[in-house]
BATOR-342623 format. One record per residue (C-alpha): residue in three letters; x, y negated, z negated. Coordinates in steps of 0.001 Angstrom, whole numbers. Layout:
N
+------+---------+---------+---------+
: rest :       x :       y :       z :
+------+---------+---------+---------+
:  ala :       X :       Y :       Z :
...
+------+---------+---------+---------+
This chain:
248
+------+---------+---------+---------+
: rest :       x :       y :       z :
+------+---------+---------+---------+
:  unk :   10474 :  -30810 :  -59165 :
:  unk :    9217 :  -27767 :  -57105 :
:  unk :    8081 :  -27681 :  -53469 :
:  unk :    7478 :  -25292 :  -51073 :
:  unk :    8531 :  -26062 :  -47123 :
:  unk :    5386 :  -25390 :  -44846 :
:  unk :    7338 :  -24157 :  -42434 :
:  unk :    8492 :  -21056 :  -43515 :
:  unk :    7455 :  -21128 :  -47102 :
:  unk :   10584 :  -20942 :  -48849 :
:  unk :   10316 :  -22786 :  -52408 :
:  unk :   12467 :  -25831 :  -53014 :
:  unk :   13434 :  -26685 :  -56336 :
:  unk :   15211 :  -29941 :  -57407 :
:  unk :   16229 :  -30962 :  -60572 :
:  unk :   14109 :  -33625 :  -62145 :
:  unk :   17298 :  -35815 :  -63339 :
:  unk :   18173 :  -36481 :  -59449 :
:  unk :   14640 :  -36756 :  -58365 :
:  unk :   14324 :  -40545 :  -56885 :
:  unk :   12043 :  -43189 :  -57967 :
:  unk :   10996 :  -43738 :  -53966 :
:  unk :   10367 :  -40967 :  -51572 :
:  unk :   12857 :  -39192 :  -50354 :
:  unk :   13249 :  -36163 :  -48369 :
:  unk :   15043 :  -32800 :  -48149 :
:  unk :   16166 :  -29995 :  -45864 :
:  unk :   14880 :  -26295 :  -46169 :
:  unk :   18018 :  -24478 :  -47383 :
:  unk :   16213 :  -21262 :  -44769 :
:  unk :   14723 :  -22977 :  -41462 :
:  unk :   16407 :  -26406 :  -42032 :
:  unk :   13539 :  -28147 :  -41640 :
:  unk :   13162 :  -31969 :  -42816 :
:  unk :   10571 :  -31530 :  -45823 :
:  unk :    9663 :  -35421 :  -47502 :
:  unk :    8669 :  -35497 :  -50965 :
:  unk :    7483 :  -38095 :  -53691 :
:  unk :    9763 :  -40028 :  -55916 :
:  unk :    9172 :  -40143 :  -59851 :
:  unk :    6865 :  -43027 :  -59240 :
:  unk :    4607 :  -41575 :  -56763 :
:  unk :    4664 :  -37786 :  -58226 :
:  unk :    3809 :  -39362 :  -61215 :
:  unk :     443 :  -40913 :  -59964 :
:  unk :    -889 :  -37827 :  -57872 :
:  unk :   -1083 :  -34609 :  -58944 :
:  unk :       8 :  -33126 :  -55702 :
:  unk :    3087 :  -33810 :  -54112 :
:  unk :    3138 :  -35707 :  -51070 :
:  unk :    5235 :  -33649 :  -48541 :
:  unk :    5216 :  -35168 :  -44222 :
:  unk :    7352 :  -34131 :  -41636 :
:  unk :    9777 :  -35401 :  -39558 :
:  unk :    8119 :  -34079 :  -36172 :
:  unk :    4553 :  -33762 :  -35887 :
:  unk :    3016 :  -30283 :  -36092 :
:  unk :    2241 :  -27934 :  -33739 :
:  unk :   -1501 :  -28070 :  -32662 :
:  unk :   -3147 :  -24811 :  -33438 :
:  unk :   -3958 :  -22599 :  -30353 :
:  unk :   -7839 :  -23263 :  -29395 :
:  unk :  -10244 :  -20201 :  -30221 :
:  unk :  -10647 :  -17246 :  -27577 :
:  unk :  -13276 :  -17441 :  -25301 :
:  unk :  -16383 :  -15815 :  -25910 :
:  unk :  -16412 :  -12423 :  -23893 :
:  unk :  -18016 :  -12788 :  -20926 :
:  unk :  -21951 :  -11459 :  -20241 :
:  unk :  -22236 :   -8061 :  -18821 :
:  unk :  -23071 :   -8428 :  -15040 :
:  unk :  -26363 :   -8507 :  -14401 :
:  unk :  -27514 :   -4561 :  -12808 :
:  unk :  -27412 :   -3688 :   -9128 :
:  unk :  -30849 :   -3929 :   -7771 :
:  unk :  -31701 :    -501 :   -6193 :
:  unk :  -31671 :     388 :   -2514 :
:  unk :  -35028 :   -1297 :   -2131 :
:  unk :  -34929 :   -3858 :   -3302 :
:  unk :  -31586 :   -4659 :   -1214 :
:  unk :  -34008 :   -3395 :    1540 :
:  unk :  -36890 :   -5792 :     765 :
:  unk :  -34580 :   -8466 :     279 :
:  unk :  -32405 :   -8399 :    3681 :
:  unk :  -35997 :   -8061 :    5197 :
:  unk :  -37337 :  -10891 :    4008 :
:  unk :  -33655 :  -13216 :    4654 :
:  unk :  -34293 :  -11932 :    8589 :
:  unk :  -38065 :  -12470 :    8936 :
:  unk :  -37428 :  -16057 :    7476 :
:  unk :  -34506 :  -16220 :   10208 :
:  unk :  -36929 :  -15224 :   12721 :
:  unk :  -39387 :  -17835 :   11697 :
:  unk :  -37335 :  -20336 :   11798 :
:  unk :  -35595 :  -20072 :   14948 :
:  unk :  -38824 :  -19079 :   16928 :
:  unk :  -40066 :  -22606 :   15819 :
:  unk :  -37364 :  -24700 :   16213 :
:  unk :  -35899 :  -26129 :   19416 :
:  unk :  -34802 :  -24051 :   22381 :
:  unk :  -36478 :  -20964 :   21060 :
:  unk :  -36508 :  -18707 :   24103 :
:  unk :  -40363 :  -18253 :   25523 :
:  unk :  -42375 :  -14870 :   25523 :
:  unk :  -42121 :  -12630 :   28235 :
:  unk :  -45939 :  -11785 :   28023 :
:  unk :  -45228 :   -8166 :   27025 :
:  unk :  -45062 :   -6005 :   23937 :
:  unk :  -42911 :   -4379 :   21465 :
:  unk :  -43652 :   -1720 :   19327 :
:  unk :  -41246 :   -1158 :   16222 :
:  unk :  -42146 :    1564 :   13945 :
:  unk :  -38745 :    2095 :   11670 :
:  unk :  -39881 :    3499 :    8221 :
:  unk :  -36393 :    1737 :    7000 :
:  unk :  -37844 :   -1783 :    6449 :
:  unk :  -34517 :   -3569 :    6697 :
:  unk :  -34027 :   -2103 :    9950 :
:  unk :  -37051 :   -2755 :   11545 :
:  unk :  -36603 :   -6558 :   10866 :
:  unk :  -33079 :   -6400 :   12476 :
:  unk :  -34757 :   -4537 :   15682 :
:  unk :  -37782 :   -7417 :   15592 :
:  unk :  -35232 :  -10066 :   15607 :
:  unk :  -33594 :   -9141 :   18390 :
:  unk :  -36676 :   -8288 :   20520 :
:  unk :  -38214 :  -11690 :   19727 :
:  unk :  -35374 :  -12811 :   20901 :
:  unk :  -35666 :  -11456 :   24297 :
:  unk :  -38451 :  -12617 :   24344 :
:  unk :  -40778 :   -9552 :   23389 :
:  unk :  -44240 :  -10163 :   20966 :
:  unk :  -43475 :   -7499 :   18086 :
:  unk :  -46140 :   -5874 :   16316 :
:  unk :  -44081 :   -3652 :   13426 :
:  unk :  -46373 :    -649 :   11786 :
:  unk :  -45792 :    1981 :    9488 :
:  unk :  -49373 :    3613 :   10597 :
:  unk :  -48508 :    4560 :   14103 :
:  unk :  -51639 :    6408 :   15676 :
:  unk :  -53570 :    3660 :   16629 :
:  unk :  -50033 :    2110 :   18261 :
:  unk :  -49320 :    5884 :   19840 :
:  unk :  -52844 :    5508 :   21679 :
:  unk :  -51851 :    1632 :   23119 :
:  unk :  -48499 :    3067 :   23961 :
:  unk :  -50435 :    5689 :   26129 :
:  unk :  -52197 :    2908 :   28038 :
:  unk :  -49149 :     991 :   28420 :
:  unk :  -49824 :   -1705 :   25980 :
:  unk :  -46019 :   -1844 :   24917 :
:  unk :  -43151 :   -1868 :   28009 :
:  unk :  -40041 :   -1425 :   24432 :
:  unk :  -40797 :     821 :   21186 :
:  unk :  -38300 :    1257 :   18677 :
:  unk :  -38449 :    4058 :   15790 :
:  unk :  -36873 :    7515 :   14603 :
:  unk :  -37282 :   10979 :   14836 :
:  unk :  -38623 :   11798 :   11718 :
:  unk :  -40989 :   14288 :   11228 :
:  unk :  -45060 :   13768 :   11238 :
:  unk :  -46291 :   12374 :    7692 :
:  unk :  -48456 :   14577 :    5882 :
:  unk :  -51858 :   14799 :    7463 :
:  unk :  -50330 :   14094 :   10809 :
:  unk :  -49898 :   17028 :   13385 :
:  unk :  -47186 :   14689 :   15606 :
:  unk :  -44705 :   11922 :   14814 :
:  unk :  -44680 :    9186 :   17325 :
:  unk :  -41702 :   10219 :   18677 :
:  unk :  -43680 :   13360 :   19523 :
:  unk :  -46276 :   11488 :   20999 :
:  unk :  -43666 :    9432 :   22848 :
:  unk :  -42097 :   12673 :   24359 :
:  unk :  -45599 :   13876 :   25645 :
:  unk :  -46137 :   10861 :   27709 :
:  unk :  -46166 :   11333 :   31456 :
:  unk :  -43644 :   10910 :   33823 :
:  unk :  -45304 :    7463 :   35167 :
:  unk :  -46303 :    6258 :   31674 :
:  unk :  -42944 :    7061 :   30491 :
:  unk :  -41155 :    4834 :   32782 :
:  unk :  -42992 :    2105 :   32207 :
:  unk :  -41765 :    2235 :   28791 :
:  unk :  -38393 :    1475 :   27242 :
:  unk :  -37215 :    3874 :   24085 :
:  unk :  -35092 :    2512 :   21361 :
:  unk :  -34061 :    5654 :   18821 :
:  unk :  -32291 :    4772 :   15227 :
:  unk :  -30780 :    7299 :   13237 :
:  unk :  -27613 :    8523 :   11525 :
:  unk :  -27230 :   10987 :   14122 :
:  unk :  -26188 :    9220 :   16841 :
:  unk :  -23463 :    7434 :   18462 :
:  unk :  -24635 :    4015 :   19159 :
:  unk :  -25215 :    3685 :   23359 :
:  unk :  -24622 :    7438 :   23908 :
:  unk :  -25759 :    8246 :   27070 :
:  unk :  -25630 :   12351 :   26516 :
:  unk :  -27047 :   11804 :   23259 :
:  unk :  -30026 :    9617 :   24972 :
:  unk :  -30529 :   12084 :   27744 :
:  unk :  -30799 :   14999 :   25452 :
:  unk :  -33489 :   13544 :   23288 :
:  unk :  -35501 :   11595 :   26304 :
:  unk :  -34453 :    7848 :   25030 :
:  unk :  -33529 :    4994 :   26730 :
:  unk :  -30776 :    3981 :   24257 :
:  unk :  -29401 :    5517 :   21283 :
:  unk :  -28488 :    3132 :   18251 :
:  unk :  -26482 :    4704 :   14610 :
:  unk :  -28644 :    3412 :   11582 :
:  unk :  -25311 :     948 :   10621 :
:  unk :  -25240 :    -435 :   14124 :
:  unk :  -28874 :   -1598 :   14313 :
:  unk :  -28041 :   -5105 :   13069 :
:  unk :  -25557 :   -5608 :   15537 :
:  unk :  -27090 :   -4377 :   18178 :
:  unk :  -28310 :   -7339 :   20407 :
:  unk :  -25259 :   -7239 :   22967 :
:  unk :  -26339 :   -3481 :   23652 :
:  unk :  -29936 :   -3836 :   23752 :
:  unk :  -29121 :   -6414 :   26130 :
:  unk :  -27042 :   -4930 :   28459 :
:  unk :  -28420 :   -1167 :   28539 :
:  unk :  -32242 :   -3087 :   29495 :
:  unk :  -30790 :   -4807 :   32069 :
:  unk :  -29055 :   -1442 :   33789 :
:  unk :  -32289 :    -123 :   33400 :
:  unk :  -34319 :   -2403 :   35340 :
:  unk :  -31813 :   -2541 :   37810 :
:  unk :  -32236 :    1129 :   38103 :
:  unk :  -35827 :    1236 :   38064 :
:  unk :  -36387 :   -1917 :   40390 :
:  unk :  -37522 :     -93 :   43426 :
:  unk :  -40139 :    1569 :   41448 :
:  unk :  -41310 :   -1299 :   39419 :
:  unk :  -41776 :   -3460 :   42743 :
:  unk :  -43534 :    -416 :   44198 :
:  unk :  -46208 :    -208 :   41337 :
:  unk :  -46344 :   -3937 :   41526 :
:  unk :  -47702 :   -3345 :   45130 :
:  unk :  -49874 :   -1134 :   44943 :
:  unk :  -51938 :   -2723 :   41172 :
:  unk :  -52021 :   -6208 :   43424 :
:  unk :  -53487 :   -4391 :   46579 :
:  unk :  -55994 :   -2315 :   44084 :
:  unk :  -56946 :   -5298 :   42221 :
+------+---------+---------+---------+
């Protein structure tokens, strides 16, 4: 009788004069593992040799994982733009309609950021003081209602005049005069300033000064820099109040 142990393949051969009737097992002469065979009888009746083992087998390892997908792309700057947009104006709907939503002030913000995330970060907070926002892109119709003191807070960047355009409304902004200028509050956003520099305001005629990074953040110093403001300007603001009552 030949066999071969399934554990490490060696063959086993036994002679056929001390092969049992019954079953009867063996150990590997290599690995020493307990290999059962058929007797006489059994071999006999099957053409294949019956061979269990002592201990049960080892299950086989389960199959690797599938790779995983490739990561869906990065959506461009954009869309990340239109996206955190969108996330704030929902925001802003949502807590201007709910309870406690602080009322309107009665007056007017103008925010005119080309940067669309931006501008919803600036309209958030200014709703939340309490300011009606009108944002634009097209800003010569909001220049003109800036020059008859439609808006007391504007918001928006020095970039150059579009093409077509002979000013940027920053320009127009800087061309106001001294009495319509005061009346009006000047937010500037870009990467070139230090967020609440007052040197950097001064130099380019702003009220505050905010870093593009900062914008979305900024609440606790649009806050506070406002409120030094009006303190500053009180006397004059109570003095124009006087004299539009006696007028009227």
């Amino acid at each position: 009788m030949q066999a071969q142990c399934p554990q490490c393949a060696q063959r086993i051969v036994i002679d056929d004069a001390k092969v049992p009737d019954k079953p009867f097992a063996v150990k590997c002469p290599k690995c020493q593992t307990i290999v059962r065979l058929p007797g006489k009888a059994v071999a006999a009746s099957s053409p294949e040799p019956l061979i269990s083992f002592e201990e049960p087998a080892s299950p086989e390892p389960p199959p690797p994982a599938p790779p995983a997908p490739p990561s869906a792309p990065h959506p461009d700057a954009a869309g990340l733009h239109d996206e955190m947009r969108a996330q704030v104006m929902a925001q802003l709907r949502r807590e201007m309609s709910g309870p406690g939503a602080e009322p309107s002030n009665h007056e007017r913000a103008l925010v005119s950021i080309p940067d669309r995330a931006q501008a919803a970060a600036i309209t958030l907070i200014l709703t939340h003081l309490g300011y009606g926002v009108d944002s634009v892109e097209e800003h010569e119709d909001a220049a003109r209602f800036i020059e008859q003191g439609a808006y007391t807070v504007t918001a928006t960047t020095r970039a150059a005049a579009g093409p077509g355009r002979s000013e940027s409304l920053y320009q127009r902004i800087t061309r106001l005069s001294p009495d319509q200028r005061r009346r009006l509050f000047v937010i500037l956003v870009g990467d070139e300033f230090k967020s609440g520099d007052g040197v950097q305001g001064f130099a380019v005629t702003a009220d505050l000064v905010l870093h593009s990074r900062d914008v979305a953040t900024a609440d606790g110093l649009i806050r506070s820099v406002m409120a030094e403001r009006k303190r500053l300007y009180q006397v004059f603001t109570d003095a124009r109040r006087r004299f539009e009552a006696s007028a009227g």
